[in-house]
GUDRENPA-423232 format. One line per 10 residues: number of its first residue (from 1); for each residue x negated, y, z of C-alpha. Coordinates in Angstrom, 2 decimals. Each point is the difference from the previous one (the first is absolute). Layout:
BEGIN
NUM = X:Y:Z; ... $
END
This chain:
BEGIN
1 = -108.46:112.77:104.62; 1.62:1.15:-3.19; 3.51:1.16:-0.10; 2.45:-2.85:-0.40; 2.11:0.70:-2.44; 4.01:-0.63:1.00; 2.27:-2.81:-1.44; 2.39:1.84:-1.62; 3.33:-0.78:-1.26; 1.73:0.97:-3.29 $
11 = 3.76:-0.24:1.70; 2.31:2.10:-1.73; 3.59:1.77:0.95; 2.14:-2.54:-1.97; 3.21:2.05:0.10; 1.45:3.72:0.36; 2.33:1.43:2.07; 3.05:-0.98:-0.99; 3.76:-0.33:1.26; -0.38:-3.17:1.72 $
21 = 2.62:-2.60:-1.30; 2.54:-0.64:2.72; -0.42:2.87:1.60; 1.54:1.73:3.01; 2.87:2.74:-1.08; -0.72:1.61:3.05; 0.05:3.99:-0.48; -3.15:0.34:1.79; -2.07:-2.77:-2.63; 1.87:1.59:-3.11 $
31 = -1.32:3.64:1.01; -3.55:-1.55:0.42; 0.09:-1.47:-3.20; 0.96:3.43:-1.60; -2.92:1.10:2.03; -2.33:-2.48:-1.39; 0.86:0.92:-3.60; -0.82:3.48:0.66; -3.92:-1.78:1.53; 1.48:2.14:3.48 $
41 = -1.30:-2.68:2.44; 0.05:1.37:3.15; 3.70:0.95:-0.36; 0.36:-3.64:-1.18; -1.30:-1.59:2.84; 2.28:2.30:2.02; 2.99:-1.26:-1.63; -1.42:-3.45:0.80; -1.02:0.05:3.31; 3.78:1.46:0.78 $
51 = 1.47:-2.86:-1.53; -2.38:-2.35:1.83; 0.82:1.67:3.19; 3.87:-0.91:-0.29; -1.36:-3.59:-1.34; -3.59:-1.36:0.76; 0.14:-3.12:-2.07; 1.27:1.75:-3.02; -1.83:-1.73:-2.63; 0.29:2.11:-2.51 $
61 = -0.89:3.26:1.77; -3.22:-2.29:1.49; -0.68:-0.98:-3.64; 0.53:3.78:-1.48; -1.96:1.11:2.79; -3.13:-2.31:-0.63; 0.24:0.81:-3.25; -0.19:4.13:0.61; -2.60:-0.23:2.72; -2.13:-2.41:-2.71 $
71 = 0.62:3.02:-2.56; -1.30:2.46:2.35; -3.27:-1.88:0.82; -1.28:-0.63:-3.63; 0.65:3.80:-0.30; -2.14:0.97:3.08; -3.73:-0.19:-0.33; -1.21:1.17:3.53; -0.32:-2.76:2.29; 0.71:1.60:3.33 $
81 = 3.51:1.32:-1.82; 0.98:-3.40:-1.67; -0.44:-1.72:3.21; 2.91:1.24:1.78; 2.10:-1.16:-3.54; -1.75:-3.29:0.37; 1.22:-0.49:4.00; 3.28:0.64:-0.95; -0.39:-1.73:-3.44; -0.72:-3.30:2.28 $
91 = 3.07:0.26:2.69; 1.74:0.21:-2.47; -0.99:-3.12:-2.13; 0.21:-1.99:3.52; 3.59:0.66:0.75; 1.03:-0.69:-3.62; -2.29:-3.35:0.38; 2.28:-0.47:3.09; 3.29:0.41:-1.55; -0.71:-1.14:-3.21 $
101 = -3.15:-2.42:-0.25; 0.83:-0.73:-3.47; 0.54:3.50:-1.52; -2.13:-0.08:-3.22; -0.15:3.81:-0.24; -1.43:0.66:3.12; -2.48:-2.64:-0.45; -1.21:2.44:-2.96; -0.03:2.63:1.72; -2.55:-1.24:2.51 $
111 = -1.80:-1.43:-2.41; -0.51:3.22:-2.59; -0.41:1.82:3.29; -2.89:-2.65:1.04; -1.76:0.02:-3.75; 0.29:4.37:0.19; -2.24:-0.24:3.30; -2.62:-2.61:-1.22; -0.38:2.10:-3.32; -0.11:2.88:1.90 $
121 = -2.80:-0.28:2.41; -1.96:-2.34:-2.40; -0.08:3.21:-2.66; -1.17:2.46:3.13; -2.53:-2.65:1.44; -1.13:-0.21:-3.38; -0.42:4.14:-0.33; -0.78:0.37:3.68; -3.96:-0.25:-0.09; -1.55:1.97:3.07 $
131 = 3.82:1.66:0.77; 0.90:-1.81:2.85; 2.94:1.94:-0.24; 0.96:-1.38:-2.99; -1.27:-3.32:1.74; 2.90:0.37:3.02; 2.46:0.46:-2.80; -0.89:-3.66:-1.01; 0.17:-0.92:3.17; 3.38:1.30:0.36 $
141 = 1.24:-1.08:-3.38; -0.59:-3.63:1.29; 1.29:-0.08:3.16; 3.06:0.99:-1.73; 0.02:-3.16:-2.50; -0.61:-1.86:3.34; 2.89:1.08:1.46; 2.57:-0.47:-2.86; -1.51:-3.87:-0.69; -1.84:-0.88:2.97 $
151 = -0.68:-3.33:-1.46; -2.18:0.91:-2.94; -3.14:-0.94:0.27; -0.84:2.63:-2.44; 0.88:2.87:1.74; -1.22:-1.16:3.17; -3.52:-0.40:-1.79; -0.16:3.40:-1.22; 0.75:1.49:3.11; -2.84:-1.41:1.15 $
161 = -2.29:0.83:-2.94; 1.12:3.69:0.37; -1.11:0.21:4.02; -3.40:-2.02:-1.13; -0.47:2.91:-2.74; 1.03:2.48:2.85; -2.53:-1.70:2.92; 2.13:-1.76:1.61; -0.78:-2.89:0.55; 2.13:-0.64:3.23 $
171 = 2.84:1.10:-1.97; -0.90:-2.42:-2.68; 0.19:-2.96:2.15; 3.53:-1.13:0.61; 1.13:1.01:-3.79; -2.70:-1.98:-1.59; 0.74:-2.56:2.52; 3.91:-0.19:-0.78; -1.18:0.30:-4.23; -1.90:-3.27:0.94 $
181 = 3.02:-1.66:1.97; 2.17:0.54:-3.17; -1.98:-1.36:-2.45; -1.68:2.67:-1.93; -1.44:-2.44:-1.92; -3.24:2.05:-0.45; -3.33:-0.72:1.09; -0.98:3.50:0.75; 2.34:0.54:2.96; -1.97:-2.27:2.12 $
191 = -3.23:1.69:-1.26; 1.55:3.56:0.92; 1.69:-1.35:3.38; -3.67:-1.24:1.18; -1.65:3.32:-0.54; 2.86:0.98:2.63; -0.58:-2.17:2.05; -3.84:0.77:-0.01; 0.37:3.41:0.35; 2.06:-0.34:3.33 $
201 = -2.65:-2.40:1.24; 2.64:-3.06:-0.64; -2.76:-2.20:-1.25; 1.20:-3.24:1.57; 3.50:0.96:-2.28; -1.90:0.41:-2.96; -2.10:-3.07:0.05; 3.25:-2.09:0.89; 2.12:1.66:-2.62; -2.56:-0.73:-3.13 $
211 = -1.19:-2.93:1.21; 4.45:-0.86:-1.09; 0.26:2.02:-2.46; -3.65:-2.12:-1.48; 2.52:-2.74:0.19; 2.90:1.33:-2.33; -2.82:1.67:-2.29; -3.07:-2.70:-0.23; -1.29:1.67:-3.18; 0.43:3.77:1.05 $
221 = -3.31:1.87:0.05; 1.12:3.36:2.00; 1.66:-2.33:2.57; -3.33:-2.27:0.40; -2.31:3.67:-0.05; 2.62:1.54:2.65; -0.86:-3.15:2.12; -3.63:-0.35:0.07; 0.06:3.97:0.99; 2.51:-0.98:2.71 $
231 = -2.24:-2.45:0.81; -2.83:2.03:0.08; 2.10:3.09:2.24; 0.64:-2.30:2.37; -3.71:-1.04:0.86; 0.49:-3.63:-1.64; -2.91:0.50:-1.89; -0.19:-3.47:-0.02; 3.03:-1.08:-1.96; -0.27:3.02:-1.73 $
241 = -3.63:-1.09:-1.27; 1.05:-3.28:-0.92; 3.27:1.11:-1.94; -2.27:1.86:-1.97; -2.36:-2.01:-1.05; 2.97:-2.30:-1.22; 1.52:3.18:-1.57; -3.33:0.88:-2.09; -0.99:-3.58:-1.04; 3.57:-0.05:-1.94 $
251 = -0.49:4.42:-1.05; -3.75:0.68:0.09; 0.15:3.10:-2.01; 3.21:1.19:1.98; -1.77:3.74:1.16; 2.18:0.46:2.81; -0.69:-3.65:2.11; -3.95:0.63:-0.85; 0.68:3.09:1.81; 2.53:-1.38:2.59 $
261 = -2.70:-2.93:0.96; -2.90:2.30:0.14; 1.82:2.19:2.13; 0.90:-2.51:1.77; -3.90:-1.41:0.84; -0.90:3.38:0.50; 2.31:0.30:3.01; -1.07:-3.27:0.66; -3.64:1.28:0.02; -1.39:-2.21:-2.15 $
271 = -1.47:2.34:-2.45; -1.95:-2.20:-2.21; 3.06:-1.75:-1.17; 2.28:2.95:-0.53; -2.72:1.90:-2.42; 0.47:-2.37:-2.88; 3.28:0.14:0.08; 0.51:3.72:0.70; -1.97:0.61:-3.37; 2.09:-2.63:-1.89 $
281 = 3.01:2.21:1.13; -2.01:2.73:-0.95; -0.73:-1.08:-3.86; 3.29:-0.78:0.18; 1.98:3.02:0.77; -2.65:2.84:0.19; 2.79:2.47:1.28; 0.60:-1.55:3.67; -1.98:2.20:2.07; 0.97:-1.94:2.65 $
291 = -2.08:-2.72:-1.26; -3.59:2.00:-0.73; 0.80:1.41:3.70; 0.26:-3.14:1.62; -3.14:-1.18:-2.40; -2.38:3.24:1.39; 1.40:-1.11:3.22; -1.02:-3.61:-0.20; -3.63:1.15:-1.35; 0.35:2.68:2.93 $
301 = 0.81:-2.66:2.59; -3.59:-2.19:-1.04; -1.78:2.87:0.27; 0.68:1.21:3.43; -0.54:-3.98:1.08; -3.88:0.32:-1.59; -0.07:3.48:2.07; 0.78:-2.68:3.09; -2.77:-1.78:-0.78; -2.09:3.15:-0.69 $
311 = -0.32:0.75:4.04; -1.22:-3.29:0.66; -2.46:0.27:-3.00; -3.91:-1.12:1.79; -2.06:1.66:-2.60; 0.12:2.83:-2.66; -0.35:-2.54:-2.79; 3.42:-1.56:1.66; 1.70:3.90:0.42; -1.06:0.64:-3.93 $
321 = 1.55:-2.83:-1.24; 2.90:0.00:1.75; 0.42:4.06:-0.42; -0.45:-0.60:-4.07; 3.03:-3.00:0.41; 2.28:2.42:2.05; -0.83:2.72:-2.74; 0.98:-2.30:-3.34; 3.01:-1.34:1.69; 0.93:3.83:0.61 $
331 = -0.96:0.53:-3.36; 2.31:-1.94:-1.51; 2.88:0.70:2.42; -0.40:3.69:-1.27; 1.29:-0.03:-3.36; 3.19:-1.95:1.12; 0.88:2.49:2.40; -0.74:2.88:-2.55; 2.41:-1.80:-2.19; 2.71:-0.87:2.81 $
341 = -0.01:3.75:0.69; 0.35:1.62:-3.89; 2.82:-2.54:0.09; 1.66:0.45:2.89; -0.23:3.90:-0.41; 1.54:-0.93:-3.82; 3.18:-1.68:1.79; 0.31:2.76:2.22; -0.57:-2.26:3.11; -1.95:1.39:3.21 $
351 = -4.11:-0.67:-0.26; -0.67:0.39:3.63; -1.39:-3.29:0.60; -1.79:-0.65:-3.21; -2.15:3.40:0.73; -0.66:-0.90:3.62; -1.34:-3.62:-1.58; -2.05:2.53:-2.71; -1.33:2.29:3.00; -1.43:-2.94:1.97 $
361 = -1.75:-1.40:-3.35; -1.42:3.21:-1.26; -1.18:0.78:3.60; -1.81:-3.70:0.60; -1.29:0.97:-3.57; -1.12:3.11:0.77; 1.42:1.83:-2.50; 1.21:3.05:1.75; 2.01:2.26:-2.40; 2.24:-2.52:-1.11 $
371 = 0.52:-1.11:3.65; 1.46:3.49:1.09; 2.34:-0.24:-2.87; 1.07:-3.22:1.00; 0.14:1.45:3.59; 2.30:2.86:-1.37; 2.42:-2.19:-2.10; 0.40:-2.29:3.81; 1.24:2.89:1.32; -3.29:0.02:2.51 $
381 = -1.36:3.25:1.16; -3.67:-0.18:-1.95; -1.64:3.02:1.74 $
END
């Protein structure tokens, strides 16, 4: 699956710290203020907190407050140290939301605070590549935008995004979920949501989930793919086979549904339908090892039925025949599985299975050298 990338938001700090009009002339709020000027935060917050001791619904000191604690977060980069900030940053905003629901300036707070976080872990998901480190920091970046506006959509999305990225996909779940109950507005989220679900073995969700969101988005490709593969997880080959047929009829040279519905008969076993449209997939898009794999397989698969029939051959004339069929349809399996494997080995992906296919055709082939190789690569002890 390729890296999603994060919805990001341009939100911007729309004001400085400033005396706040009406202020408190409390002696405590007047010393943080000096304290602010002088960018000494922490003996700010301490002038603060002391006047919010003697008066908890000061809204002022809430509002000055807010507005440090925001300060402080746009200035720290490490997640794990910003989160504390954040907590705080959040109590904070609720009690002033309490006391004064309609206080403009605290409103901006939250939101600058909200827009810091999204930019923030979209630029390190961005970076992050193989760090899952840097990954985590995402992760945390977005649970913090959570917090401060629990009902954006947006941040809720890229939480889950980041824990896909990460691998996890139980993580993923209820964020993606919430992203969808919010209105995220983008196809995608469903897409990313089912590949969840289908990695915690919730195919029933999956199927029942697309199968709506196919509803909201009746011309969405990635939504109608993500459901004939749902389809197709869930051992409804049936449905799946049909939806796919409909699918290519209205796509034909779409690579990746040649490939799905070939994969699909494959599985299905019916091997003289999937070729055709396994090489389609493969003239296609030449660069899916996936699909000259499952093509050597399906050529693999009619040989060893002809090597059924083989031990019930009556004659030699019968064994020859059917020994030469078995050895062309090994034949051209070969060269698929050759290809699957420079691929594969290209992407960096593991080529276990693709040389244990290549062992058991250069052995039926008798071509020895290349089968120890093959042996080797399978991680199979060839001595």
């Amino acid at each position: 699956m390729r890296r999603p990338s994060p919805l990001l938001s341009t939100v911007l700090s729309a004001f400085l710290l400033a005396a706040i009009s009406g202020c408190s002339a409390s002696t405590e709020l007047t010393s943080a203020r000096l304290y602010i000027a002088q960018e000494e935060y922490p003996a700010a917050l301490e002038q603060i907190n002391a006047a919010l001791a003697t008066n908890p619904d000061d809204v002022a000191a809430l509002t000055l407050k807010a507005q440090v604690l925001q300060t402080q977060a746009a200035a720290t980069r490490d997640a794990s140290a910003r989160r504390p900030i954040v907590t705080d940053l959040v109590t904070t905003l609720d009690r002033g939301r309490t006391v004064a629901p309609d206080n403009a300036q605290m409103s901006n707070v939250r939101l600058a605070a909200w827009g810091n976080e999204i930019n923030v872990g979209g630029q390190v998901l961005r970076g992050a590549g193989a760090d899952m480190a840097a990954v985590a920091g995402a992760v945390s970046a977005f649970e913090n935008a959570v917090a401060l506006l629990p009902d954006s959509a947006v941040g809720h999305y890229n939480l889950g995004l980041a824990h896909l990225v990460a691998g996890h996909s139980e993580q993923a779940i209820a964020p993606l979920e919430a992203a969808i109950e919010r209105g995220i507005g983008d196809e995608n989220a469903h897409v990313y949501l089912s590949r969840a679900y289908l990695s915690t073995s919730r195919g029933a969700d999956a199927v029942a989930m697309l199968e709506r969101a196919r509803t909201q988005y009746p011309a969405s490709q990635p939504i109608q793919a993500e459901l004939l593969n749902a389809y197709a997880a869930t051992g409804q080959s049936d449905r799946a086979l049909t939806a796919y047929e409909s699918a290519i009829a209205g796509d034909p040279d779409n690579a990746l549904l040649r490939y799905n519905y070939g994969s699909t008969l494959l599985q299905a076993e019916r091997y003289d339908e999937a070729i055709p449209h396994l090489e389609r997939a493969i003239q296609l898009d030449g660069s899916n090892f996936n699909a000259h794999y499952n093509l050597g397989a399906a050529f693999q698969n009619q040989a060893a039925a002809v090597s059924e029939r083989l031990r019930d051959a009556r004659s030699d004339a019968d064994a020859n025949r059917l020994r030469g069929e078995r050895d062309d349809l090994l034949r051209r399996a070969l060269p698929h599985f050759v290809e699957s494997r420079r691929l594969a080995q290209g992407a960096g992906d593991d080529t276990a299975e693709i040389c244990r296919a290549l062992l058991g055709v250069y052995t039926t082939l008798g071509q020895t050298t290349e089968a120890r190789e093959a042996g080797e690569c399978a991680g199979i002890d060839m001595n």
